[in-house]
MDAnalysis code that builds the backbone (N, CA, C; Angstrom):
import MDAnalysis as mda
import numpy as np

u = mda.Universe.empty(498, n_residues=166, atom_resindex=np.repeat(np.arange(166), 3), trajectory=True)
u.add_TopologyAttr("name", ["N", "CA", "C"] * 166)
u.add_TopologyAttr("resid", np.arange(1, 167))
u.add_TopologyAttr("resname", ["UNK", "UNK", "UNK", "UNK", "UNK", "UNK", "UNK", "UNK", "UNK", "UNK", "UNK", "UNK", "UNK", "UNK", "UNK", "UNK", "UNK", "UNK", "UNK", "UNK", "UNK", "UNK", "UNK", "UNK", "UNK", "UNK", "UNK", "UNK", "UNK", "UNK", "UNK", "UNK", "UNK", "UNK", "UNK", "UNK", "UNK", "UNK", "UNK", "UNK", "UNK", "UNK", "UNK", "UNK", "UNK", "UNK", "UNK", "UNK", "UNK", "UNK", "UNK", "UNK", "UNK", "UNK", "UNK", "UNK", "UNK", "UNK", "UNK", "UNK", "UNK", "UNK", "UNK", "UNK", "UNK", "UNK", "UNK", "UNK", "UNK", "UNK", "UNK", "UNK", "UNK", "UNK", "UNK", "UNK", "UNK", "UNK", "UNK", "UNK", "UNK", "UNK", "UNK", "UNK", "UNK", "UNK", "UNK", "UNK", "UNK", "UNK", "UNK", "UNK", "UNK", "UNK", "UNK", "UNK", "UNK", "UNK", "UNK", "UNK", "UNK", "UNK", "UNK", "UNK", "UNK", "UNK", "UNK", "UNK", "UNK", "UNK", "UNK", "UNK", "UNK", "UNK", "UNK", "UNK", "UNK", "UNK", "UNK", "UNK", "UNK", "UNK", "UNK", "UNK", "UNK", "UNK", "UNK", "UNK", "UNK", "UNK", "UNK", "UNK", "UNK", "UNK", "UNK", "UNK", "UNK", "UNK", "UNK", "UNK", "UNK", "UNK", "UNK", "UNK", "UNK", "UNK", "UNK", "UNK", "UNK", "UNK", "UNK", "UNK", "UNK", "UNK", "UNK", "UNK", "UNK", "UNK", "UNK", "UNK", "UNK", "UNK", "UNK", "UNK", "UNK", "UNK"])
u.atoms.positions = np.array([
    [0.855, -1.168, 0.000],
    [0.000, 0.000, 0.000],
    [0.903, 1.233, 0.000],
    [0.572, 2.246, -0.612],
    [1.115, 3.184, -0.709],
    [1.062, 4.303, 0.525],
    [1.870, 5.086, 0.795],
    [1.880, 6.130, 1.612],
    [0.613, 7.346, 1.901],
    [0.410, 7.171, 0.134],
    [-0.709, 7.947, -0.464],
    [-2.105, 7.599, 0.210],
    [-2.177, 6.361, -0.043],
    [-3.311, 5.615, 0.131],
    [-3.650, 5.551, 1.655],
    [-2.906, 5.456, 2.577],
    [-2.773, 5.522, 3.734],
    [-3.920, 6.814, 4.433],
    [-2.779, 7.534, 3.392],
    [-2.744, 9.222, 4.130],
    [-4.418, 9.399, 3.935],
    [-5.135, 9.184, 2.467],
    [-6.307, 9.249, 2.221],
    [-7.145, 8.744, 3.286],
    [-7.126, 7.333, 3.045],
    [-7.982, 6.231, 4.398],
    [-7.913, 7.457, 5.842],
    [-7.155, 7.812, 6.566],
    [-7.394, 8.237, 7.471],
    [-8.252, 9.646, 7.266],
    [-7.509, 10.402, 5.986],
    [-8.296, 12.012, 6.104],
    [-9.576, 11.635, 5.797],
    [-10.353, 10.407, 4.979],
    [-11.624, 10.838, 4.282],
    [-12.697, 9.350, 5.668],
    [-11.762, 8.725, 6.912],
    [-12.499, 8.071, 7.350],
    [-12.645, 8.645, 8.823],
    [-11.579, 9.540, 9.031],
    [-11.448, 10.367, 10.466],
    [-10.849, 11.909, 10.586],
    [-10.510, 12.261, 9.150],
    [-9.354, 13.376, 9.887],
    [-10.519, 14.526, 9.547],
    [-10.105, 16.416, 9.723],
    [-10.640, 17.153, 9.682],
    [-10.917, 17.582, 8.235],
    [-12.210, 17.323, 8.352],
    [-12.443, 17.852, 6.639],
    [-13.059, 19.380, 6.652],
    [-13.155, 20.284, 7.672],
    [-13.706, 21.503, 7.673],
    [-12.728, 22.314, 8.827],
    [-11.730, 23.199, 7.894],
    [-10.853, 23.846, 8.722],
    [-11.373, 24.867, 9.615],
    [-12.535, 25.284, 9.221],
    [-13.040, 26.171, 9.185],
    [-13.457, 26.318, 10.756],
    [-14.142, 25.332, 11.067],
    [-14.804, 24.429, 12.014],
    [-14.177, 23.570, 12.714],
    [-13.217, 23.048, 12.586],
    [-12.576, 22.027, 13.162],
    [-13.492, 20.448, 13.044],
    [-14.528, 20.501, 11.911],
    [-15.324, 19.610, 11.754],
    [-14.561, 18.118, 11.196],
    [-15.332, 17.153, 11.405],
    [-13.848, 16.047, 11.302],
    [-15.247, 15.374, 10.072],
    [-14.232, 14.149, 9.531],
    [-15.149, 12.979, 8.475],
    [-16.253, 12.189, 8.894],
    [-16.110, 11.856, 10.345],
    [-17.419, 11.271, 11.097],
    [-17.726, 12.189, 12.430],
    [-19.292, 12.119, 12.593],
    [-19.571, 13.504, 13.192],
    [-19.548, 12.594, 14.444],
    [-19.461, 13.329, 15.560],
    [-19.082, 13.209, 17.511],
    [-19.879, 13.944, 18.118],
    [-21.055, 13.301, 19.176],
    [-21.649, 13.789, 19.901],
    [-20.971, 15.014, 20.419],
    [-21.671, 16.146, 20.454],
    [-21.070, 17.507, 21.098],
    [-19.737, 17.947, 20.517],
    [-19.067, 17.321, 19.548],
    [-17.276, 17.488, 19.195],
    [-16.853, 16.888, 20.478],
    [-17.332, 15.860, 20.890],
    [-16.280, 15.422, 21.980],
    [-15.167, 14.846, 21.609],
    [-15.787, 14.065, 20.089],
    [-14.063, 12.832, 19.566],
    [-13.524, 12.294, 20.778],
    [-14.145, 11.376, 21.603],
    [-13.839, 10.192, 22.180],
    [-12.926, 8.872, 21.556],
    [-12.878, 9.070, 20.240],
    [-12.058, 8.038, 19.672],
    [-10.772, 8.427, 19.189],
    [-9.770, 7.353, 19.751],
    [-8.996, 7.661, 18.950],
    [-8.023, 7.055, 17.766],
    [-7.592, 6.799, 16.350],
    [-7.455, 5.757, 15.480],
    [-6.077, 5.700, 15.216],
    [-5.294, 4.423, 15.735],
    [-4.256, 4.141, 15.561],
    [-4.145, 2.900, 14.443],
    [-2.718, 3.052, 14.131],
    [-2.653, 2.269, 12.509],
    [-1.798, 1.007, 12.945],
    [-1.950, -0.147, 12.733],
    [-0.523, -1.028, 12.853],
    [-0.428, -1.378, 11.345],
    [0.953, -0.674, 10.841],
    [1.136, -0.405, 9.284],
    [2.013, -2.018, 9.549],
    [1.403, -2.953, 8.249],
    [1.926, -3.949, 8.189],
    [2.763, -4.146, 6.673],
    [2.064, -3.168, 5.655],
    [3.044, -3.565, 4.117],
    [2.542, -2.181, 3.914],
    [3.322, -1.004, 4.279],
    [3.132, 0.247, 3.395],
    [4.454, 1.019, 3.116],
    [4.657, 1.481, 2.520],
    [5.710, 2.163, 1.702],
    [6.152, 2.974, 2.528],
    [7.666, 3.200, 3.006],
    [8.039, 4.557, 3.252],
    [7.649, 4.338, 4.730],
    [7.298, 3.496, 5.482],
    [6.448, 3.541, 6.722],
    [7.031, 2.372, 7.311],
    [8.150, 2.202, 8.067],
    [8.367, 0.656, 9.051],
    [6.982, 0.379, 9.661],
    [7.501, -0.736, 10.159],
    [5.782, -1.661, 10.767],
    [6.034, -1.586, 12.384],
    [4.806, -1.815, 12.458],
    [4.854, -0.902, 13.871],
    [3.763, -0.065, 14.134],
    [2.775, 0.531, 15.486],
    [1.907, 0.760, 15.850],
    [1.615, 2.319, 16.033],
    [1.152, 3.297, 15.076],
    [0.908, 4.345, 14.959],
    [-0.013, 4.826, 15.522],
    [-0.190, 6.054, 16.023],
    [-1.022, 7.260, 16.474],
    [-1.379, 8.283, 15.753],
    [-2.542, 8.351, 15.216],
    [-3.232, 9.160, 14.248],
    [-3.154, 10.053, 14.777],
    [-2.678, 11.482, 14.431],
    [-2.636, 12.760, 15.385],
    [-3.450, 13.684, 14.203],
    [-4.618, 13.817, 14.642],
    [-6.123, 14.885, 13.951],
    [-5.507, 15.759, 13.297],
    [-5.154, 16.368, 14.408],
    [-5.156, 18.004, 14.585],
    [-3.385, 18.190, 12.879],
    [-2.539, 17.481, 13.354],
    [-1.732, 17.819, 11.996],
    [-1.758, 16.305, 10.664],
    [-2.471, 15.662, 10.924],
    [-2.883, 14.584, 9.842],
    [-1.357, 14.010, 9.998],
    [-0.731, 13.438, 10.900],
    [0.629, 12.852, 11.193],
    [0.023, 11.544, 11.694],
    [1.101, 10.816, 11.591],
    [1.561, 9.301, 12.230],
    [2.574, 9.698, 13.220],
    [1.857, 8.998, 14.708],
    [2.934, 8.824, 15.746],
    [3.689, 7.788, 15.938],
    [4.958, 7.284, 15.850],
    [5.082, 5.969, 16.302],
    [4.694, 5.710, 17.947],
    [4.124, 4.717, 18.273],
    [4.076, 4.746, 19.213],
    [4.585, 2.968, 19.924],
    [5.107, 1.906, 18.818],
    [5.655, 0.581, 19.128],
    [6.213, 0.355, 18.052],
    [7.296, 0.214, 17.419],
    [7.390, -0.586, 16.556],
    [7.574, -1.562, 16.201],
    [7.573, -2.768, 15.368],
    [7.894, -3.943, 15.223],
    [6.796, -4.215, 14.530],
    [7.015, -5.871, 14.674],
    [5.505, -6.757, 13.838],
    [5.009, -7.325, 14.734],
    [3.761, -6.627, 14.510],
    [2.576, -7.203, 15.641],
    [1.266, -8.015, 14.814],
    [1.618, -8.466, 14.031],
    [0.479, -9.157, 12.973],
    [-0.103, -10.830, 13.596],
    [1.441, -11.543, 14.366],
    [1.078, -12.462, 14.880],
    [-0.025, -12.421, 16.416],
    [0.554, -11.285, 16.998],
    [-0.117, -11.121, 18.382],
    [-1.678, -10.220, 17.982],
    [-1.502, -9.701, 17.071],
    [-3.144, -9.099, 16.561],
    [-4.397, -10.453, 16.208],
    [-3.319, -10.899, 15.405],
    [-4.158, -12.271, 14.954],
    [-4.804, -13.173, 16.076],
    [-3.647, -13.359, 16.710],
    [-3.964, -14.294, 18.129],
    [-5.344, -13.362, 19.535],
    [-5.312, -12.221, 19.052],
    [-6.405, -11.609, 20.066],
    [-7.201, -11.211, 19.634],
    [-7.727, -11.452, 18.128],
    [-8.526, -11.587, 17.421],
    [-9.583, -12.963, 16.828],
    [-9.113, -13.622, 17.875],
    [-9.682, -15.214, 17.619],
    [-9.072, -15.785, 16.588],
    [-8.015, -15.462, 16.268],
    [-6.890, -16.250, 15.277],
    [-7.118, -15.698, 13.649],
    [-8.116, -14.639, 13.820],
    [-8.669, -14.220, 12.317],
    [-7.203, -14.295, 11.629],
    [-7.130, -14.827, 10.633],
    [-5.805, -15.081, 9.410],
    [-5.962, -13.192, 8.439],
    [-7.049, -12.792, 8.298],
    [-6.696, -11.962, 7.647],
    [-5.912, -10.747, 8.250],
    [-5.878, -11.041, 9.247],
    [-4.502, -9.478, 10.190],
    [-3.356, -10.002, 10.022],
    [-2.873, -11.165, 9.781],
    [-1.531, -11.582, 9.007],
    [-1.304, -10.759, 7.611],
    [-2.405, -10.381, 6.581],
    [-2.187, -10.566, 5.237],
    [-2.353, -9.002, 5.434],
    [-3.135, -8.227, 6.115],
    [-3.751, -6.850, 5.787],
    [-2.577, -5.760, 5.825],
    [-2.182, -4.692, 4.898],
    [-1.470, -3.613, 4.915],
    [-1.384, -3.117, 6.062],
    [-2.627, -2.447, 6.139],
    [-3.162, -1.915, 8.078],
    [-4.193, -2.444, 8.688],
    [-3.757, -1.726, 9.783],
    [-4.909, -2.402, 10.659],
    [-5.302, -1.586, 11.106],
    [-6.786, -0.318, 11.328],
    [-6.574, 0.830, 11.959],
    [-7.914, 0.075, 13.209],
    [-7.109, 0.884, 14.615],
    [-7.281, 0.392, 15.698],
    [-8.448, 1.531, 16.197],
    [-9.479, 1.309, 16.170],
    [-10.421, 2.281, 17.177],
    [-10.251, 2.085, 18.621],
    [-10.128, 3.251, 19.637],
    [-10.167, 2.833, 20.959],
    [-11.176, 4.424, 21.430],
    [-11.308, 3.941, 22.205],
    [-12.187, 5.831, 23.037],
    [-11.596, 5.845, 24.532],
    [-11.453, 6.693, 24.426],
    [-11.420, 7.700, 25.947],
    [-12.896, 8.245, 26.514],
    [-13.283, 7.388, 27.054],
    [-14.347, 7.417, 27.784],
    [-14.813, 8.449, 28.289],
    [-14.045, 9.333, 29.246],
    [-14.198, 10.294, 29.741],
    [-14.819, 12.359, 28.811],
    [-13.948, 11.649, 27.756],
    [-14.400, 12.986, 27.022],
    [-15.579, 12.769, 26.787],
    [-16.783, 11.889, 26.446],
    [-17.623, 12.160, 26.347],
    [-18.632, 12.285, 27.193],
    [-18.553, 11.060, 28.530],
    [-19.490, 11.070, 29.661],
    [-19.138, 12.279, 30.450],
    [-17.953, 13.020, 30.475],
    [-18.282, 14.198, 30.969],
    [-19.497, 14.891, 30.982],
    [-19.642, 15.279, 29.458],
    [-21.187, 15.686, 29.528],
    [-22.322, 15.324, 28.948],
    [-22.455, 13.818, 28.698],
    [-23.419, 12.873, 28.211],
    [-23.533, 12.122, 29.315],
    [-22.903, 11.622, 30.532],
    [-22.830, 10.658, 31.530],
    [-23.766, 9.291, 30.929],
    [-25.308, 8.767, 31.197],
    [-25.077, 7.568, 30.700],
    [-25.825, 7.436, 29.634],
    [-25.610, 8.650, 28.853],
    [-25.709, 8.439, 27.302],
    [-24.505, 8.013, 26.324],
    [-23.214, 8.367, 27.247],
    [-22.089, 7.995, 26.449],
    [-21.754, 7.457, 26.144],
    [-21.882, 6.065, 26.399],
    [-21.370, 4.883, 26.216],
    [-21.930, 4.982, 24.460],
    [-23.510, 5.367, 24.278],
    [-24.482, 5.002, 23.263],
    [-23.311, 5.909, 22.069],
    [-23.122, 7.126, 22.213],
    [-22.654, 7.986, 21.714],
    [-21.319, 7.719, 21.054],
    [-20.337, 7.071, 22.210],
    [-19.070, 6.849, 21.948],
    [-19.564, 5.439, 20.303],
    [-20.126, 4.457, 21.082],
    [-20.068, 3.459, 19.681],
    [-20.746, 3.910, 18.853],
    [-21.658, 5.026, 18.687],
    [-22.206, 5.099, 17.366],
    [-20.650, 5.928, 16.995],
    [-19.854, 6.496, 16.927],
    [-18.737, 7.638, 16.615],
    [-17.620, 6.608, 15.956],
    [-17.920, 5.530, 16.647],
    [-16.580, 4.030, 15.912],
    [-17.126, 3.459, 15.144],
    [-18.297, 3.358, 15.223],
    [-19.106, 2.729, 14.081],
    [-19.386, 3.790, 12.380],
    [-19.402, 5.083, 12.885],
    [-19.375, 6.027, 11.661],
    [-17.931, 5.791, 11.176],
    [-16.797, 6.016, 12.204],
    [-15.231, 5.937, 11.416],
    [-14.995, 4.565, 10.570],
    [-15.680, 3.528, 11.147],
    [-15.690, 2.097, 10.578],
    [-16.043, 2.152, 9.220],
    [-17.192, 2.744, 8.947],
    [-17.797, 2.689, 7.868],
    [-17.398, 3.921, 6.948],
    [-16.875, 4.720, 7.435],
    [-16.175, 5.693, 6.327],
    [-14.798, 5.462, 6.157],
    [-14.022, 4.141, 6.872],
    [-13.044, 3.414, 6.407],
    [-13.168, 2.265, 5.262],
    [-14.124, 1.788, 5.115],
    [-14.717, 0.712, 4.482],
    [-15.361, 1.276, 3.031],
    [-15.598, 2.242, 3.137],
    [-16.058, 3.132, 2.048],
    [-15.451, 3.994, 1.067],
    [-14.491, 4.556, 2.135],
    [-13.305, 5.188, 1.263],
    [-12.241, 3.920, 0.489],
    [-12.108, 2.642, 1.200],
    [-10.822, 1.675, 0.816],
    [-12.005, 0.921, -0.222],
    [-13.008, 0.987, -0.188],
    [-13.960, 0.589, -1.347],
    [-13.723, 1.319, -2.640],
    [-13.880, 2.660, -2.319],
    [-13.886, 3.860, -3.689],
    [-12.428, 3.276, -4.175],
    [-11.567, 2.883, -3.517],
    [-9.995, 3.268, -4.029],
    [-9.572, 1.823, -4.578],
    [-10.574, 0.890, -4.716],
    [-10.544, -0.314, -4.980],
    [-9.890, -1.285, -3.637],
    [-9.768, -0.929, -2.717],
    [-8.755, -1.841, -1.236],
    [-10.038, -2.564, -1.184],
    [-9.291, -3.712, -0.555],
    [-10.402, -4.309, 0.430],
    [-10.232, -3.869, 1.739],
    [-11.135, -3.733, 2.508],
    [-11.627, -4.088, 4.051],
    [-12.399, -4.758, 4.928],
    [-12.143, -4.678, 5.830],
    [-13.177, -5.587, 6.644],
    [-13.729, -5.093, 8.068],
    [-14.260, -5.102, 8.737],
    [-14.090, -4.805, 10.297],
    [-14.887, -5.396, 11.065],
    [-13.792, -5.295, 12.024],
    [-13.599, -6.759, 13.405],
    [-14.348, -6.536, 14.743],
    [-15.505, -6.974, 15.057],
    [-15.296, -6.735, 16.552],
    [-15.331, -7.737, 17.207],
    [-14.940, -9.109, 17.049],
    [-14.569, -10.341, 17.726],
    [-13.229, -10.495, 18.512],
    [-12.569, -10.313, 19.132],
    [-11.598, -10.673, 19.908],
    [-11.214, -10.181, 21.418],
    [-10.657, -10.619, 22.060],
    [-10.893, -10.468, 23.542],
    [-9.896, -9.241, 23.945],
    [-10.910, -8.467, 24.700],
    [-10.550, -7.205, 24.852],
    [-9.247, -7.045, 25.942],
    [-9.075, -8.031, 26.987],
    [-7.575, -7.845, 27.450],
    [-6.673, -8.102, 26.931],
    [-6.566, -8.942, 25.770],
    [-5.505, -9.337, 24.896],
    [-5.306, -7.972, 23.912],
    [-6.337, -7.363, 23.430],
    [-6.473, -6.501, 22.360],
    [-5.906, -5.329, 23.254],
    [-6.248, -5.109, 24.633],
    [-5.690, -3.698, 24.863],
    [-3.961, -3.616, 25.325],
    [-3.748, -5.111, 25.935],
    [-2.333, -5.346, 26.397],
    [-1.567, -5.016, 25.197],
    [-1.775, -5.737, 23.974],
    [-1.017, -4.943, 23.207],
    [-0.930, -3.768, 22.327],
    [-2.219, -3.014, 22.649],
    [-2.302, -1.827, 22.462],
    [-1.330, -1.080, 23.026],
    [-1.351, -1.171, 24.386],
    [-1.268, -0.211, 25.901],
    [-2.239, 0.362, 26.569],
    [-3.057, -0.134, 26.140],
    [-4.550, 0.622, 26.789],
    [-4.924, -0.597, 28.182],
    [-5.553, 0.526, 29.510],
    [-5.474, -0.050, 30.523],
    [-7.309, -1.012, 30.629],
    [-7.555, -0.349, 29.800],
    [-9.351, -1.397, 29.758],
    [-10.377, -0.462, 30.002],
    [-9.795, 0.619, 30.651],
    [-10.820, 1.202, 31.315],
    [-10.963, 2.927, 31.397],
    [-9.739, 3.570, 30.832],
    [-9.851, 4.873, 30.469],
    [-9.846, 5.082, 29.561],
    [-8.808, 3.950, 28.104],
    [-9.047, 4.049, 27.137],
    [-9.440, 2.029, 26.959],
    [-9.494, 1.654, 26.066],
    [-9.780, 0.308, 25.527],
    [-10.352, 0.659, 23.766],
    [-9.728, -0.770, 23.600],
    [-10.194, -1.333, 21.933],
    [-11.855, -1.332, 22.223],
    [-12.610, -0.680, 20.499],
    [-13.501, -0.844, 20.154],
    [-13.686, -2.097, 18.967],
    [-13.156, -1.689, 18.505],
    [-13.056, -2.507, 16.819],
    [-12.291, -1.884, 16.295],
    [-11.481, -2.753, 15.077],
    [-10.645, -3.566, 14.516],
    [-11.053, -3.042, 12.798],
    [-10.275, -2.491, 12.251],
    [-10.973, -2.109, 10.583],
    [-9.179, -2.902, 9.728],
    [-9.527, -3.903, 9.124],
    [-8.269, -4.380, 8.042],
    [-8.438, -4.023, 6.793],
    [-7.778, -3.311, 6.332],
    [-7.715, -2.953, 4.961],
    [-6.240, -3.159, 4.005],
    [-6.407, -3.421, 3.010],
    [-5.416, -3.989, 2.115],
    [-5.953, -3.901, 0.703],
    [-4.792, -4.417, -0.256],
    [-4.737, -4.843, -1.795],
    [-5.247, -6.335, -1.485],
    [-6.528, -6.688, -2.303],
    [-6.833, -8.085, -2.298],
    [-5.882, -9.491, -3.344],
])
């Protein structure tokens, strides 16, 4: 996968499409953006492999692990084979707190409809561009956050979006 292609998938499935506004690609109860979308780049150009941090605000990649994590994704994913084969893997997780601040126990409702819009405007955009995708929400969430770094409970895995060249 290309660098290009990358860069797209994130601006047209999460990043800010209204400067104007600070309005992003999938809309967030109140602008809270409780989610946040990290990449584990497995075959992309120009990009070692290794576990990225989508940063909004300048449309950057953080490293935040590197290496190959395709075997340990697979394995906390109920062994799904296609996180072996996929380019990326972009990781939804939320921070809970930004939104129940001021939704309290509407947030929870709020936060998954906000992963479920980025899901599907990942799946849509890697559609237009001919990629395949898929997205995951089967696998066990202490395995999925241990190797995130997420503690379960301020932030944690939502779902799982694989996209690739078929």
């Amino acid at each position: 996968m290309s660098s290009d292609e990358l860069s797209r998938i994130l601006y047209y499935s999460c990043g800010i499409t209204d400067e104007r506004n600070g309005l992003r690609a999938a809309p967030s109860a109140g602008a809270t953006y409780p989610i946040e979308v990290y990449t584990m780049a497995n075959n992309v150009e120009d990009l070692p492999r290794g576990i990225y941090r989508y940063l909004v605000d300048s449309h950057e990649l953080e490293l935040v692990r590197d290496g190959d994590f395709r075997r340990e994704m697979s394995q906390a994913a109920l062994g799904e084979k296609m996180l072996l084969q996929a380019n990326v893997i972009l990781v939804l997780s939320a921070i809970f707190q930004r939104t129940q601040r001021r939704y309290r126990e509407r947030a929870l409702r709020y936060i998954l409809f906000e992963a479920g819009h980025i899901a599907q405007n990942t799946c849509l955009i890697a559609t237009s561009m001919g990629l395949g995708s898929c997205a995951i929400g089967a696998f066990y969430d202490d395995d999925m956050n241990r190797l995130m770094g997420f503690d379960g409970r301020e932030e944690s895995v939502l779902y799982i979006v694989a996209v690739g060249h078929i």
